[in-house]
C-alpha positions as CSV (number, residue, x, y, z in Angstrom):
1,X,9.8,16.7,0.3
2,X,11.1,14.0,-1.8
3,X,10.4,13.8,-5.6
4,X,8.1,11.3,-6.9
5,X,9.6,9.6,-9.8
6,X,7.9,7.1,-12.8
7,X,9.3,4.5,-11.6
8,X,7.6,5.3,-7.8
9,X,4.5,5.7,-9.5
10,X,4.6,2.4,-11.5
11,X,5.5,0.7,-8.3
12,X,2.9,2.5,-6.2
13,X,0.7,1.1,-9.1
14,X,1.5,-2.6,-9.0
15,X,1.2,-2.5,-5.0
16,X,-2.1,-0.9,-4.7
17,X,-3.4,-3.6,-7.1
18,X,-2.2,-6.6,-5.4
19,X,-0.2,-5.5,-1.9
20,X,0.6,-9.0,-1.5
21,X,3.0,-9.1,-5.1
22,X,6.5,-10.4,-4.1
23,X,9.2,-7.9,-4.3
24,X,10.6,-10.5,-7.3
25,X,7.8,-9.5,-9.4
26,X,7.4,-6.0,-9.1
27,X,11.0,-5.7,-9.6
28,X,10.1,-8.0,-13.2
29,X,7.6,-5.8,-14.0
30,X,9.9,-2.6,-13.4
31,X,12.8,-4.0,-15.0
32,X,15.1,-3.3,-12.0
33,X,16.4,-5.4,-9.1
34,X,14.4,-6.6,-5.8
35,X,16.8,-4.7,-3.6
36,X,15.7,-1.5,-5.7
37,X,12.1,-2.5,-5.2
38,X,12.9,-2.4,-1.5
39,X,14.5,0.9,-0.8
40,X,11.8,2.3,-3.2
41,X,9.3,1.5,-0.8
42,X,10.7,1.9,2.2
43,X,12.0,5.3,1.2
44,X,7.9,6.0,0.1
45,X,6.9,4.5,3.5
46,X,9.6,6.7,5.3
47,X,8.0,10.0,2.8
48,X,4.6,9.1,3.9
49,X,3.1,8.7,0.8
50,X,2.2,4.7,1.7
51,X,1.0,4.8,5.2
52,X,0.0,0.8,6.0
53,X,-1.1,-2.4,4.0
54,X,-3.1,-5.0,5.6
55,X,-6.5,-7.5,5.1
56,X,-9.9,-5.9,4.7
57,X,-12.5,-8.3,6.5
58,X,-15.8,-8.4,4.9
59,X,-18.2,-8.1,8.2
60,X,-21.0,-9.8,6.4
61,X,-18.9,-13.1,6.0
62,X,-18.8,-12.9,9.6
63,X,-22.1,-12.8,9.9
64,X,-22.3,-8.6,11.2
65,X,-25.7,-7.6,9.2
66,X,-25.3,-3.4,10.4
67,X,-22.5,-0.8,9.9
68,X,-22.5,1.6,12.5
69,X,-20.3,5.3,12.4
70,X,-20.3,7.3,16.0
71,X,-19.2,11.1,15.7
72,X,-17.7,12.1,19.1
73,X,-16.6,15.6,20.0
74,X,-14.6,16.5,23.0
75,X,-13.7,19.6,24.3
């Protein structure tokens, strides 16, 4: 497995504060180019270390007042 560097980790930081930072900024923040930015991530994407980014819906603005969790076991 691939070595995590400081400069992974500051990036992994900035992301998992605000997923939706341009590439532009990051890179601003880091002091290095966008293009670095991008194989950074794609290489931690490709390692496995980031595994998906999307929305979280809050259920309750969408008017679901219950949380429900069903445990299933096959054999």
């Amino acid at each position: 497995m691939e070595k995590i560097d400081s400069l992974d980790k500051k990036i992994l930081g900035i992301i998992s504060a605000n997923a939706r930072l341009p590439f532009k900024d990051v890179a601003a923040e880091c002091g290095v180019s966008r293009a670095a930015i991008h194989q950074r991530v794609q290489r931690l994407i490709d390692m496995g270390v980031i595994v998906g980014s999307g929305f979280h819906v809050n259920p309750v603005s969408l008017g679901y007042n219950t949380c429900t969790y069903v445990g299933i076991t096959l054999e």
